[in-house]
Structures are given as C-alpha cells and as structure tokens.
C-alpha positions in Angstrom: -124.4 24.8 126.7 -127.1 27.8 126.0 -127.2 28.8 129.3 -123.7 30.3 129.7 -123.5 31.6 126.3 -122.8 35.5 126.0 -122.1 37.0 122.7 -121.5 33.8 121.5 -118.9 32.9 123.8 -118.9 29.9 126.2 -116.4 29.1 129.2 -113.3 27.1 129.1 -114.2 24.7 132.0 -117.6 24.1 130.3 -116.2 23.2 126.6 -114.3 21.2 128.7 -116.6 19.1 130.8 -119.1 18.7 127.2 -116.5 18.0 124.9 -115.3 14.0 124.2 -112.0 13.4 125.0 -109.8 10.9 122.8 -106.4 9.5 122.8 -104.5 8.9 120.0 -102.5 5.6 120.0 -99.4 7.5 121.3 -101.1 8.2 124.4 -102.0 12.1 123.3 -105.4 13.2 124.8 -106.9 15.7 122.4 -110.6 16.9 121.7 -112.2 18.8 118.8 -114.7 21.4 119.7 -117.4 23.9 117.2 -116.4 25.1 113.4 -112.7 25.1 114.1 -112.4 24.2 110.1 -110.5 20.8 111.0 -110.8 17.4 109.0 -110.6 14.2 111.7 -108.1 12.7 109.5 -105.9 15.9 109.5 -106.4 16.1 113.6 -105.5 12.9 114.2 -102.4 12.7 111.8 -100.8 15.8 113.2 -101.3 14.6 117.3 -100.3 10.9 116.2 -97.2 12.3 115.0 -95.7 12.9 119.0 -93.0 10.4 119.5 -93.8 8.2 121.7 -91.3 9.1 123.9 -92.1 12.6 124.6 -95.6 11.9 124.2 -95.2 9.7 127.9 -94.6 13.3 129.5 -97.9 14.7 128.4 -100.3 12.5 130.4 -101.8 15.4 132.5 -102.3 17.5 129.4 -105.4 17.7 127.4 -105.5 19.5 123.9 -108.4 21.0 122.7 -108.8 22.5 118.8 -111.4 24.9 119.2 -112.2 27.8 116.9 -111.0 30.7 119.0 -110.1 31.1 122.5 -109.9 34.3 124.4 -109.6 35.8 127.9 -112.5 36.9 129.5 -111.2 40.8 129.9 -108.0 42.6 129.9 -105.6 40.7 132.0 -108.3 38.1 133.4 -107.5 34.8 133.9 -110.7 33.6 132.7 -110.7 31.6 129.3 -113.5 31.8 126.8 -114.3 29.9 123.8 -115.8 31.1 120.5 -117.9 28.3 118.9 -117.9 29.4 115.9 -115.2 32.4 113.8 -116.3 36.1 113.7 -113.6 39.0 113.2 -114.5 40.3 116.0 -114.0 37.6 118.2 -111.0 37.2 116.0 -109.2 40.4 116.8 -109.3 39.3 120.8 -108.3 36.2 120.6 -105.2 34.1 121.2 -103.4 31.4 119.8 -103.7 29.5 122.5 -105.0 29.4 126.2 -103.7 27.1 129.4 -106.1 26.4 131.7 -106.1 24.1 134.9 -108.9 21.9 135.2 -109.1 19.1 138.3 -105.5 18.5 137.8 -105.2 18.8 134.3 -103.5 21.2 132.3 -106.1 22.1 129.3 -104.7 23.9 126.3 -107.1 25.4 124.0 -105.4 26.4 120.5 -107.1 28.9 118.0 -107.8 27.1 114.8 -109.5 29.7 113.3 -106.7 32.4 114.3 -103.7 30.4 112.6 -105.0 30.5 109.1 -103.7 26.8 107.8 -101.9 23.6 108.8 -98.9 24.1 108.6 -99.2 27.3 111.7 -101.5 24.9 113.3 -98.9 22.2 113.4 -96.3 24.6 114.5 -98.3 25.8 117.2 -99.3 22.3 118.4 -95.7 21.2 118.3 -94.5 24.2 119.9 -96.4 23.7 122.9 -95.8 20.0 123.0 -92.3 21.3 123.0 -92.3 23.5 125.9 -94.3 20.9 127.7 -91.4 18.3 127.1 -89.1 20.1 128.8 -90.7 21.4 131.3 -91.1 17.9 132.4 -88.1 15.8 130.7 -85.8 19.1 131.0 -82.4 19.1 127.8 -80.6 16.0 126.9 -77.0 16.3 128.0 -76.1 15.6 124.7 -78.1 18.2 123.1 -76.4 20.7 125.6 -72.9 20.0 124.2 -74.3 20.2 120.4 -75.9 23.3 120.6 -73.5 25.2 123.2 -70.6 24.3 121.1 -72.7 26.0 118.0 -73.1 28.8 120.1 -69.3 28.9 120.9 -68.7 28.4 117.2 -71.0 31.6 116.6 -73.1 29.7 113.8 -75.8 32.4 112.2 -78.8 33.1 113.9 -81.5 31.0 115.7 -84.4 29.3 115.8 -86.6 31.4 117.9 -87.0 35.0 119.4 -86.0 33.3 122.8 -83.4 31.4 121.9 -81.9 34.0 120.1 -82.2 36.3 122.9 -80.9 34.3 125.2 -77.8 32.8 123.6 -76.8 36.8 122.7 -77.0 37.3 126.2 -75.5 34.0 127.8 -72.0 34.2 125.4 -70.5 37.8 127.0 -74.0 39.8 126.4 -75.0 40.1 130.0 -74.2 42.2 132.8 -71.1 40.1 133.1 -70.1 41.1 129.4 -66.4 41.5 128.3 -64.1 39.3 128.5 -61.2 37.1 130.8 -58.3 36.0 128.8 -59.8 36.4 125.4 -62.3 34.1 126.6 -66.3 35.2 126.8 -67.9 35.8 130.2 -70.6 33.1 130.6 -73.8 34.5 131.7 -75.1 31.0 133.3 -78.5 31.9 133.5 -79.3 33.1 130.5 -77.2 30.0 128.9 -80.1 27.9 130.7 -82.2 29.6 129.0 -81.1 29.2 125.6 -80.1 25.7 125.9 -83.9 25.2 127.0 -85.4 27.7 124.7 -83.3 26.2 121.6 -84.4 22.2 122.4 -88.6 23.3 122.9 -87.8 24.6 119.2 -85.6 22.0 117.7 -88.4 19.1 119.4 -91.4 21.4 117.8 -89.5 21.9 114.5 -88.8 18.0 114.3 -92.6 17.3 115.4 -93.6 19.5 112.5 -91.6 17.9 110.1 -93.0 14.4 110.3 -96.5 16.2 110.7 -96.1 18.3 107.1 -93.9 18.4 104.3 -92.3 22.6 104.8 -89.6 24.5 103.3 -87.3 25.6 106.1 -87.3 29.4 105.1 -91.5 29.8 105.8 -90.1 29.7 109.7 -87.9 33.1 109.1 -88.8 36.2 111.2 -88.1 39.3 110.4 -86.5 40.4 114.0 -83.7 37.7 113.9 -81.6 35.4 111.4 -82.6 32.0 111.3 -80.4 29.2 111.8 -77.9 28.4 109.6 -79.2 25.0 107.5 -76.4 22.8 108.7 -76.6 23.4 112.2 -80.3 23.1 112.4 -79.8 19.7 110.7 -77.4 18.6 113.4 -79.9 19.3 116.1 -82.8 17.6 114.5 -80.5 14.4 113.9 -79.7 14.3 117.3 -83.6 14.7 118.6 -84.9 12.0 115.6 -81.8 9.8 117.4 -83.3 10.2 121.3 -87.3 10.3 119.8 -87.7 8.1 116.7 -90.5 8.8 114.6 -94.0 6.6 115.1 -94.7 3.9 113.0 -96.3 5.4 109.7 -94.0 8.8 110.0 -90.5 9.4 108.7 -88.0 11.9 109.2 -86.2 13.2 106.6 -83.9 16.6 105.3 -83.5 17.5 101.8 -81.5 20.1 100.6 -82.5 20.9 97.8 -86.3 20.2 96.5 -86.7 18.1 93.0 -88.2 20.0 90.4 
C-alpha cells in the first residue's frame, strides 16, 4: 500500500481491495484493517450478534473496523483511512464513512475515535439500524406501538431525530394547533419519527445482546430519554419480530443486583 500513502493516510477503495473480507455465520461481511485496538474475539462477537433476520438485508454492505476514517478535504467525497491513531488525524476524523465500491456499500467506522466497546457497539448497531430500514422499512406493528406512545405523550426519546421529529409530527409543524381538541398530524414528519424511532429501538436491542449497559449511559444532554417502560415495550416487540442468535440472549432488568 506504500505507494498511495500521504501523511500516513491511505484511500478508502484501496483498504478496500487489500483488506480480507469475512462473514460471520449470520451472513455479516466485515473486515478488520491497521491498529484499530480490536481483539478478534470481541469483533466477531459484537457482528455475530445481528439477528439473523435483519442481518438478510445487509448482503450488499461490507463493514470495515479501521482505526480512523476521514474525508479527503472539506466537503470531499473522498474517504481516507488512517492506519494507525494520531490526534491529529483524530481531530479530522469521523465515526464513520459510506463509500460505494462496485456495488457495494462499504462502511468504514472509527475505532480509534469511539474510545471503548460499548460506543463501538452503538455505532455498529446504529448503522446496521438505519440500514434495516432503509431496506426492510417499520413493522406495522411497531407503528401502532410507538405512535400510540407518542399520542400518550410518554417522556422523551431515544434519539435527537426521533425526538425531533415526533415534536413536530403531533401539532408541532406548520400545521400546528388543533381540530376538535384533536392534534394536527404533520404526516411527514410522523414518517420520520416512526422510522427514526425503530433504526434506534433495532440498534439499542442489537446492543444489548452485544454488551451488558445501563440504560442511562445513552442520555444526551439536548433531549429526555425515553421513559424505561416504554423503551421496554419497543424492545419486546423487536426481540419478538428478530430473535436473538443462538449463543445471545435478550434480557431487561430493572434494577441491577448488588
């Protein structure tokens, strides 16, 4: 690869074309690239951990862990790869990177920019997430959950977007007020929320048969996360349509032992 190294940097498409290329028994195509600070055993638990079932959707998308990824300038297109972690490189980078390659969709994810395993995870899942629908689209089922939350007006959300949206979608819009004491629907931003809220309950599931997390290291500080209950509804309802692989389990505890 020497001869398109600048600064340490490599492109995209090259990392790509060098790097093996495996697939986890779910059907997961993932690779592992320079000093991204990843154990093989911790790699291949956290990809195995796709359900099969959403797993199927991902077939023309290729993951690669690589230490940092970054654009080539200032609103360039151009992806390039750090093989190794400097803060330099650091303070340009990304957490992640799409890239298009002969068909398929490459994502390169940061490892060195996410700190630990459990952001890693998170960032992994969330992807996979957004990937799933964009393909699969939202359960009908999960629809009706979630939009008779938002009717309910359960506290907060699981995401920036979803939060967002769902403020906008029940009488927030342009359409805002009200028609015999009932909200004005905005319908597009309610497709947004119902989308926006399953990519996160499918990624928060993913992440908890990947790692063992307390529910209150996903709060933000710009909106109120989910109320426990209701989260716990939506993940029930996702573990129901995607059962766990074999070796995982899905479970919600209240209340940690001591």
């Amino acid at each position: 690869m020497a001869e398109n190294v600048q600064d340490g940097l490599i492109q995209a498409a090259q990392v790509a074309r060098e790097t093996e290329v495996r697939k986890a028994a779910n059907g997961v195509n993932y690779a592992a690239f320079g000093e991204n600070s990843l154990e093989g055993k911790d790699l291949d638990h956290m990809v195995q951990a796709v359900p099969l079932a959403i797993a199927h959707a991902l077939n023309r998308k290729t993951y690669y862990f690589v230490p940092l990824a970054l654009s080539e300038s200032r609103g360039s297109e151009a992806t390039l790869i750090a093989a190794a972690y400097t803060p330099e490189l650091g303070d340009q980078a990304t957490c992640h990177r799409n890239l298009t390659l002969d068909g398929t969709e490459a994502v390169f994810i940061s490892t060195r920019l996410l700190g630990d395993r459990f952001a890693l995870a998170f960032e992994f899942f969330i992807n996979v997430g957004h990937a799933f629908v964009d393909v699969a689209g939202v359960p009908e089922e999960f629809n009706t959950l979630v939009w008779a939350q938002a009717l309910a007006d359960v506290r907060g959300e699981t995401s920036q977007d979803a939060w967002e949206s769902r403020n906008l979608a029940v009488g927030g819009g342009a359409n805002s007020g009200k028609i015999d004491s009932k909200p004005v629907i905005d319908e597009k931003a309610k497709s947004s929320f119902l989308e926006s809220a399953f990519s996160d309950a499918v990624a928060i599931y993913q992440l908890s048969l990947s790692v063992d997390f307390d529910y209150s290291e996903l709060r933000e500080r710009e909106y109120p996360l989910l109320a426990p209950q209701a989260l716990a509804e939506r993940l029930r309802l996702v573990a129901r349509l995607f059962p766990p692989n074999s070796g995982y389990e899905f479970s919600i505890r209240y209340r940690r032992r001591a």
